[in-house]
C-alpha positions as CSV (number, residue, x, y, z in Angstrom):
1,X,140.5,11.4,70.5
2,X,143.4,12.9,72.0
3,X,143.1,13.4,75.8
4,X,145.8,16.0,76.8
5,X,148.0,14.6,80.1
6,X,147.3,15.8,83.5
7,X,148.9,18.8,84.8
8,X,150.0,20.0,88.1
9,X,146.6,21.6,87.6
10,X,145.1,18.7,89.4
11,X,147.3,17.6,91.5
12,X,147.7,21.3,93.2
13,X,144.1,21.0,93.9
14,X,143.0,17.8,95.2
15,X,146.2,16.2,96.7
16,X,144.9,13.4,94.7
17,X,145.9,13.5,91.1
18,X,143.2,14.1,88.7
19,X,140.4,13.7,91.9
20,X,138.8,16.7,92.0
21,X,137.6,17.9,95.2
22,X,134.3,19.6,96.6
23,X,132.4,22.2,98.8
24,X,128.7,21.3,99.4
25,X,126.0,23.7,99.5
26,X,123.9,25.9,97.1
27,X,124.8,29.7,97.2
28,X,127.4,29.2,100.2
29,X,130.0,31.9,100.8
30,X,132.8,29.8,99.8
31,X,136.7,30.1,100.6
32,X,139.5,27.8,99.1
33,X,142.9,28.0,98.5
34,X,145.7,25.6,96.2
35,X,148.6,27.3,97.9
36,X,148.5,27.5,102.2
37,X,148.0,31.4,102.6
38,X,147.1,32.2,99.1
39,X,143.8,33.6,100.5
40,X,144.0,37.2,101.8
41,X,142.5,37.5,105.4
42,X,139.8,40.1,106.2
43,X,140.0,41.9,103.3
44,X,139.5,41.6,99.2
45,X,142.1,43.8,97.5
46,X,145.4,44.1,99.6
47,X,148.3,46.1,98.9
48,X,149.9,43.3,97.6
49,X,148.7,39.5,97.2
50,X,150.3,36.8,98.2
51,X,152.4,35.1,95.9
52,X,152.5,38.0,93.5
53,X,148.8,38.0,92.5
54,X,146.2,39.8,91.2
55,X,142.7,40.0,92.6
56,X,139.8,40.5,90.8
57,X,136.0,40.7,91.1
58,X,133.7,38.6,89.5
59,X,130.2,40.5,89.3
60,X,126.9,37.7,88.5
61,X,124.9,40.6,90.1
62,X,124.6,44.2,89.9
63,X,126.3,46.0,92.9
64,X,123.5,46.8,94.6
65,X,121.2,44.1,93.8
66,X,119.6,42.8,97.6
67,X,122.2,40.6,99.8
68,X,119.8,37.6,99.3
69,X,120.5,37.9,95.2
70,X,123.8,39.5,95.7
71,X,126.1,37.2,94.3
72,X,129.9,37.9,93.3
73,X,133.8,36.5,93.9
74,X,136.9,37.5,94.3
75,X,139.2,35.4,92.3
76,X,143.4,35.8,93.0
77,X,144.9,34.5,90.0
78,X,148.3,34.9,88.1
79,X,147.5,37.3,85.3
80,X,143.6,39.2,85.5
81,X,141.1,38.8,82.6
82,X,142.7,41.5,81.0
83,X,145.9,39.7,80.0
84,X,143.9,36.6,78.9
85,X,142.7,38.9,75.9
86,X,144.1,39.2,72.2
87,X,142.9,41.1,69.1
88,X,139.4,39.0,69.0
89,X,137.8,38.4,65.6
90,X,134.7,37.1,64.8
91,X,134.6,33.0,65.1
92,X,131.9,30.5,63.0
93,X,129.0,30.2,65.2
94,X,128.3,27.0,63.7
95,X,124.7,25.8,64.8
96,X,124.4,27.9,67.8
97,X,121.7,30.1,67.9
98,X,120.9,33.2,69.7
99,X,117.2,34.6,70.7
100,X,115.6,36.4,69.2
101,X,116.3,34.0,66.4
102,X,113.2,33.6,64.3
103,X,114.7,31.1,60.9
104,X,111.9,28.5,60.7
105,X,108.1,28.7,60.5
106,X,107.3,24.9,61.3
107,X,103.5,24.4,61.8
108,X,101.9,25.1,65.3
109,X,101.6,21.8,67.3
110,X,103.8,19.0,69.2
111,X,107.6,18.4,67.9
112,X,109.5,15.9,68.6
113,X,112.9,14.5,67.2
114,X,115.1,11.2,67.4
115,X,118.3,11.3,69.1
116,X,120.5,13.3,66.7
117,X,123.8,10.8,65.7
118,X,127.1,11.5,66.7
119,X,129.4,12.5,64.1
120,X,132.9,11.3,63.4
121,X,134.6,14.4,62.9
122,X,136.3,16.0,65.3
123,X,134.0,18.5,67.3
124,X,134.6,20.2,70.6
125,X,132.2,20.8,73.4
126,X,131.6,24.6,71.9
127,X,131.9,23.4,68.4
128,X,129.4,20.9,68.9
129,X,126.4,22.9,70.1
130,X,122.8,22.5,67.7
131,X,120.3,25.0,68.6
132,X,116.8,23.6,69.0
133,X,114.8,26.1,70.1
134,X,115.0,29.5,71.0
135,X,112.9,32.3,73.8
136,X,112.9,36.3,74.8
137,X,115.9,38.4,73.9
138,X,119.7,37.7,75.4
139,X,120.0,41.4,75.3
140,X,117.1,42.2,77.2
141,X,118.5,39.2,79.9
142,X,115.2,37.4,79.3
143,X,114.7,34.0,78.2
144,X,116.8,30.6,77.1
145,X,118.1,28.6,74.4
146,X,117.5,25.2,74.4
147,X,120.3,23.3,72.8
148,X,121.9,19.8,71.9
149,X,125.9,19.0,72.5
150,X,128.0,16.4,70.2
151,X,131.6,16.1,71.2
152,X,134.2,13.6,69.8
153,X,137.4,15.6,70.8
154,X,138.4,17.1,74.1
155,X,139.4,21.4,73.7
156,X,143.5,21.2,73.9
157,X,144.5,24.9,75.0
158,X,141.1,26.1,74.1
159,X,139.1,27.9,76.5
160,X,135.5,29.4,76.3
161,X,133.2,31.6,78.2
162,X,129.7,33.0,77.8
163,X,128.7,36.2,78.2
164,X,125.2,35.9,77.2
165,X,124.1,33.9,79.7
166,X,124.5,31.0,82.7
167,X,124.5,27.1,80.8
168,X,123.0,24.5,82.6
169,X,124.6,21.3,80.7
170,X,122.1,17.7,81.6
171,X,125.1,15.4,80.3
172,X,123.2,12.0,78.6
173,X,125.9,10.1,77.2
174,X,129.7,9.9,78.3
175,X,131.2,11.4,81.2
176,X,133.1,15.1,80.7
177,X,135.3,17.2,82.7
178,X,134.6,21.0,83.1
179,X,138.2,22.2,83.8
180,X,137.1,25.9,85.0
181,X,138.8,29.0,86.8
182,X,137.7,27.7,90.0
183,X,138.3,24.1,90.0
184,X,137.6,21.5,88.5
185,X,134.3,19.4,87.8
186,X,133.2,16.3,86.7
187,X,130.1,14.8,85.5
188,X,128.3,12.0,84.0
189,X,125.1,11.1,82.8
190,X,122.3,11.4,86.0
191,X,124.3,14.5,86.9
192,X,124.1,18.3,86.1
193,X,126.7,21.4,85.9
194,X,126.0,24.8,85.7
195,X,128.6,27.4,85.0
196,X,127.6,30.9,85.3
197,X,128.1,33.5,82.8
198,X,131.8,35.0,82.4
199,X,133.3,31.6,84.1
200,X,136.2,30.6,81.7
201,X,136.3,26.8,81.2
202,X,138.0,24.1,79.1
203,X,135.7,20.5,78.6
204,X,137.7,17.5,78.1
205,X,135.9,14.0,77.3
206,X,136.7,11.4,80.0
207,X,135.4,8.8,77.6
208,X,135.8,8.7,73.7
209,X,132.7,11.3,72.9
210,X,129.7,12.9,75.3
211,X,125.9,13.9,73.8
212,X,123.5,16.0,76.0
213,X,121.5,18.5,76.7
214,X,122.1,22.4,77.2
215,X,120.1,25.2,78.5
216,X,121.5,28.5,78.2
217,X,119.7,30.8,80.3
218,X,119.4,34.8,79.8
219,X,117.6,35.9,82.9
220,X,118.1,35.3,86.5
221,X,120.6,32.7,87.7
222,X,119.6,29.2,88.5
223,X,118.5,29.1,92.1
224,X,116.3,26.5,94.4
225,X,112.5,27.2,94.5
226,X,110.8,28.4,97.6
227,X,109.5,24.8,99.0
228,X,106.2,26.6,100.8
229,X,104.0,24.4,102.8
230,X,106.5,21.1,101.8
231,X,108.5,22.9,104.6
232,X,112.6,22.6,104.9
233,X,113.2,19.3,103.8
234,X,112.9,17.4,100.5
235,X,112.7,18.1,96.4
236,X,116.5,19.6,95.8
237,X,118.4,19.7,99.1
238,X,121.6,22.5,99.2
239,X,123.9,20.2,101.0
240,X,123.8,17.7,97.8
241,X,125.1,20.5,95.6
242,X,128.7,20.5,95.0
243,X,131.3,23.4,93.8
244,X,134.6,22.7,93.1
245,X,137.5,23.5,95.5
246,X,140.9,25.9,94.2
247,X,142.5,24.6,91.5
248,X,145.4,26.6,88.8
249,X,147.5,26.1,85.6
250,X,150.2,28.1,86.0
251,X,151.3,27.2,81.6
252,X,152.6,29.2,78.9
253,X,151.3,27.6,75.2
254,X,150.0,29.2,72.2
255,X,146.0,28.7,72.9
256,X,142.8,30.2,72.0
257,X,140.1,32.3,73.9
258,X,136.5,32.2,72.9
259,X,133.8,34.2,74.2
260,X,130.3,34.1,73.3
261,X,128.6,37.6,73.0
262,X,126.2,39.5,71.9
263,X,125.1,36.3,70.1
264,X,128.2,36.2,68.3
265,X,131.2,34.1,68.6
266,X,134.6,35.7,69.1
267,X,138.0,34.3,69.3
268,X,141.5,35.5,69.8
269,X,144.9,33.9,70.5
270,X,146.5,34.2,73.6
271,X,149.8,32.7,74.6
272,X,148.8,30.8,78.2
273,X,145.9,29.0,80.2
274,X,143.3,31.5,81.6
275,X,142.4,28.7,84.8
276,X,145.5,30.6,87.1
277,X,142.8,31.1,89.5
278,X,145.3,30.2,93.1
279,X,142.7,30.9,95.4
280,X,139.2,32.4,95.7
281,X,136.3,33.5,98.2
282,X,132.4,34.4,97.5
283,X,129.1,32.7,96.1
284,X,129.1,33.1,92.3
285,X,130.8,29.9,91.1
286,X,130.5,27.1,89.0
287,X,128.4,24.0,90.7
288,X,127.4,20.5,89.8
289,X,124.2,18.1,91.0
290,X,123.9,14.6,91.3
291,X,119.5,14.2,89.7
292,X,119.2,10.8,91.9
293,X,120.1,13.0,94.9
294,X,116.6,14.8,94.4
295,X,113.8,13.3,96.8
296,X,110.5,13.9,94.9
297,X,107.1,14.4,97.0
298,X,104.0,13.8,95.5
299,X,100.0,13.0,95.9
300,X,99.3,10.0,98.3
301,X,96.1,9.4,98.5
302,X,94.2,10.4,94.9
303,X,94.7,12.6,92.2
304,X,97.7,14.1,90.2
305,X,99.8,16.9,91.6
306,X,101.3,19.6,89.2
307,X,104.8,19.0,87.5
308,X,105.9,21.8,89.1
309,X,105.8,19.9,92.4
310,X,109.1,18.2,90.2
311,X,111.7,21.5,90.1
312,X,115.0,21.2,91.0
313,X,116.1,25.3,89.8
314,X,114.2,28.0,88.8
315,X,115.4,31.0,87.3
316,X,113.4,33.9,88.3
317,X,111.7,36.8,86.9
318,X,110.1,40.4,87.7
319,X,106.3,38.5,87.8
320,X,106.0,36.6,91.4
321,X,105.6,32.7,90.3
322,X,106.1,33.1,86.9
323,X,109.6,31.5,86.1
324,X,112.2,33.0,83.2
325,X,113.1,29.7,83.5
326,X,112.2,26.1,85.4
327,X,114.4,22.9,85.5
328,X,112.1,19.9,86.6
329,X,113.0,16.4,86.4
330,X,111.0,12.9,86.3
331,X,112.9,10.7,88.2
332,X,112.2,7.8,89.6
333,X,109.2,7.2,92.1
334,X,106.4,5.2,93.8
335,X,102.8,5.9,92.4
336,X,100.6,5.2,94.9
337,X,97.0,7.8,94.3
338,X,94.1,5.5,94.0
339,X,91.2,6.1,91.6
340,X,93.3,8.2,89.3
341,X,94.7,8.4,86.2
342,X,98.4,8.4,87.1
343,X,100.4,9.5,84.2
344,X,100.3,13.4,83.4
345,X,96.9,14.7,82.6
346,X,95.9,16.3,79.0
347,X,96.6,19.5,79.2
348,X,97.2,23.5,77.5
349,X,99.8,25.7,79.2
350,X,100.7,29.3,79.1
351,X,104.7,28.1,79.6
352,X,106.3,25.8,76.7
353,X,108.2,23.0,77.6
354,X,111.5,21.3,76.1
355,X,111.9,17.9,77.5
356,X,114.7,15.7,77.2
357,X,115.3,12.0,77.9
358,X,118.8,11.4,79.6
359,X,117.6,7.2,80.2
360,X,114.5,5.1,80.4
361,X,111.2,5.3,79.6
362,X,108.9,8.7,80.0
363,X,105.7,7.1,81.3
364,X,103.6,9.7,79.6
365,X,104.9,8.2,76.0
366,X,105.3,4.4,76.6
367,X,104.3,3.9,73.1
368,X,107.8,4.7,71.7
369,X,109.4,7.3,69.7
370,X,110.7,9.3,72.7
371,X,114.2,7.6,73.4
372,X,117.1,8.5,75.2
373,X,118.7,11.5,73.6
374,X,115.3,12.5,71.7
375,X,113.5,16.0,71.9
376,X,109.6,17.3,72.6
377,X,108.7,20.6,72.1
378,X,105.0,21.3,73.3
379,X,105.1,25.1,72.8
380,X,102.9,28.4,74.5
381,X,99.0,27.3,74.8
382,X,99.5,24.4,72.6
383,X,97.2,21.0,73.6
384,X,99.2,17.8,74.6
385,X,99.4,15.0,77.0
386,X,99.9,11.2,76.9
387,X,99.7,8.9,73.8
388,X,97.4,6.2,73.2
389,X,99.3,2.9,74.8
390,X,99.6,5.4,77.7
391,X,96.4,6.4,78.2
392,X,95.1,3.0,77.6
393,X,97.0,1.5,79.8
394,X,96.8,3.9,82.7
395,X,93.0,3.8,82.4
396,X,92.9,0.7,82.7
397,X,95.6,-0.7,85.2
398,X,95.0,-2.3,88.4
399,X,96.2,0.4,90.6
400,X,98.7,-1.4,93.3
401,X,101.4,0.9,94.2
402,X,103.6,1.0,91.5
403,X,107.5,2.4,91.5
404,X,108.7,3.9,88.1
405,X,112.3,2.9,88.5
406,X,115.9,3.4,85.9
407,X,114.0,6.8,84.4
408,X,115.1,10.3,84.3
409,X,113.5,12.7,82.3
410,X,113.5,16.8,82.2
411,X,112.4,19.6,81.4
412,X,112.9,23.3,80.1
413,X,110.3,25.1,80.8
414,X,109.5,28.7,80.2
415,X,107.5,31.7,80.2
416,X,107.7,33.0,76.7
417,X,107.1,30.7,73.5
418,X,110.3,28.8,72.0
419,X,111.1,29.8,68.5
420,X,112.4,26.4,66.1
421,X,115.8,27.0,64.6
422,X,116.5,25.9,60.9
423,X,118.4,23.0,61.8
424,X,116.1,21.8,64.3
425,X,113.2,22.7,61.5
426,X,115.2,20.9,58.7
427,X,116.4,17.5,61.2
428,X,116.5,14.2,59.5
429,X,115.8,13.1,63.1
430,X,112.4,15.8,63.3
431,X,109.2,13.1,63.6
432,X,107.1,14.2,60.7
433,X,104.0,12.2,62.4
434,X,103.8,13.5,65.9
435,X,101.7,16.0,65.9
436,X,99.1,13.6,65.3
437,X,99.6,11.1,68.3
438,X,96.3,12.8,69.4
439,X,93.8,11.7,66.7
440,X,95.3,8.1,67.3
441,X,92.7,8.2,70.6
442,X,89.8,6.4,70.7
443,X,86.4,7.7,71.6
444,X,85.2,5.8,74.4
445,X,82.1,8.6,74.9
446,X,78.4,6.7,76.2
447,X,75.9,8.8,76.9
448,X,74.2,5.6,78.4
449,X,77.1,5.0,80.7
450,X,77.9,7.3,83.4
């Protein structure tokens, strides 16, 4: 792998060499500069910018959309967007996938696939990208993707952004660099980045190759859920988010733009770096998310609480409590309800849900075949729950206060059902005997025993 030398890029920035450097909060009205003044005061679009710039707007929101949901930036960079264009022809998809994307007809019941291997060829972040499954319609902003990443090569003046939608990218294996317009980010596995739609980026592998997890979403950005009676503390907390702080290349090469849209990947050469961003101000940015950070509340006296008690984002739709989208995680945690069964009940759901593993062991699958990596699909009003060693062993446990410790799982979970792409469909690494985990129970039924 060829890792591309630091430029002034970095240094700029952070003061620090390749350190980057951070804002904390969720949805802040930020302000951050790389150059003292490069910031205009008390107003967006001056006469003239400092420095020579240009500003420009960055619209995740309609105009008028409510101040709560409002969310935009002004960005004052070197060239605008415009000049980081070229004569764009259509670019090989690869095994991305786009919904509505209906390839596969794969019989109704649980999925779930090994850790796909990584290859040795070379393979960027973007080039990298297998579709698993697949909900709603892009063009209608409604619904996700849920995909896997292989990378073995860092992009070397190659940049990217996605039109279609925000990605929220759960990194499992080897740590990566998100070198964006507005700064830069890094993150390894246990954390989480999220780069909203139109944010141009370049990823670079801070170790030899990176696997993971993506969820491209259609609908409404990524934002905290309302906490109710919990009250103002716990679950996700806004200070532990993180956005990056002004960062710029100010470098003339022969590179490559890609854009993703419409479903379609386009590409066209340009002759510089599109991350000239000097200085910006607003609350549509990039962010990242350290999972261990989240402080999880639960039952603690009896019974089993709902795993949406577990959400660390939600994207929102037009139905109150019905989510285009929720992220919720299984980290780690004390169970302490007496007279219960403690691992997650048997159950049939109107949402579907795409879990990953980033590391440990899911306690609702002790029995093996869901490892780090690995993929379940439990899709729309489809019955699942926890395998036999699980069940067994929960019912049967003495039931001390027990702390499930060095696990994080997740999941995607939406509102509409998640269509299987051809390669997830065709997978070497696809389980051909899950779906029958569930007649592997035994019937303990008495009707002489209450």
């Amino acid at each position: 792998m060829n890792v591309q030398a630091p430029s002034a890029f970095a240094q700029i920035a952070t003061g620090s060499g390749l350190t980057p450097g951070y804002m904390s909060g969720f949805g802040n009205g930020f302000e951050t500069e790389a150059l003292p003044g490069a910031l205009p005061v008390g107003r967006n679009s001056p006469q003239r910018c400092p420095y020579g710039l240009y500003a420009e707007q960055l619209s995740g929101s309609p105009f008028t959309a409510p101040r709560t949901t409002n969310e935009r930036s002004w960005l004052y960079r070197i060239r605008p967007t415009v000049v980081h264009w070229g004569a764009f022809e259509k670019a090989e998809t690869g095994l991305w996938r786009t919904a509505p994307a209906h390839e596969a007809d794969v019989p109704i019941g649980p999925l779930r696939w090994d850790p796909i291997p990584i290859p040795a060829e070379p393979l960027s972040f973007v080039e990298g990208i297998r579709t698993m499954t697949s909900a709603g319609d892009a063009g209608s902003q409604a619904g996700m993707g849920a995909h896997l990443y292989v990378a073995t090569r860092s992009m070397v003046d190659e940049y990217f952004y996605n039109a279609d939608g925000e990605m929220l990218i759960v990194p499992q294996e080897g740590e990566i660099r998100f070198w964006t317009e507005f700064g830069i980010i890094d993150v390894e596995p246990g954390e989480i980045v999220v780069i909203p739609r139109g944010v141009k980026v370049r990823v670079e592998l801070l170790g030899g190759l990176a696997r993971g997890y993506v969820c491209e979403n259609y609908g409404g950005a990524f934002s905290l859920p309302e906490r109710g009676p919990i009250g103002a503390n716990c679950l996700a907390n806004p200070r532990d988010f993180l956005t990056p702080v002004a960062a710029y290349e100010d470098r003339d090469a022969p590179s490559r733009m890609f854009v993703k849209w419409g479903g379609a990947l386009w590409s066209a050469a340009i002759d510089h770096s599109p991350l000239d961003v000097v200085a910006w101000h607003g609350n549509y940015a990039p962010y990242k998310y350290d999972l261990r950070r989240y402080s999880p509340v639960g039952p603690v006296l009896f019974d089993h609480a709902d795993p949406s008690i577990f959400t660390v984002l939600t994207s929102p739709s037009e139905t109150p409590g019905t989510a285009n989208i929720d992220f919720v995680i299984f980290s780690d945690r004390w169970l302490v309800a007496e007279t219960t069964f403690r691992p997650p009940w048997y159950h049939m759901n109107v949402m579907s849900e795409f879990m990953g593993l980033v590391y440990g062991v899911y306690d609702a699958k002790t029995g093996g075949g869901f490892a780090p990596g690995g993929v379940s699909l439990h899709n729309t009003m489809l019955p699942h729950g926890p395998d036999r060693d699980a069940f067994e062993k929960a019912s049967n446990a003495e039931l001390a206060p027990h702390k499930l410790t060095g696990t994080l799982a997740f999941m995607f979970e939406t509102r509409f059902p998640q269509k299987v792409s051809a390669y997830a469909a065709a997978s070497p690494a696809l389980q051909s005997d899950y779906g029958s985990y569930g007649q592997k129970l035994t019937k303990h039924f008495d009707p002489t025993r209450p």
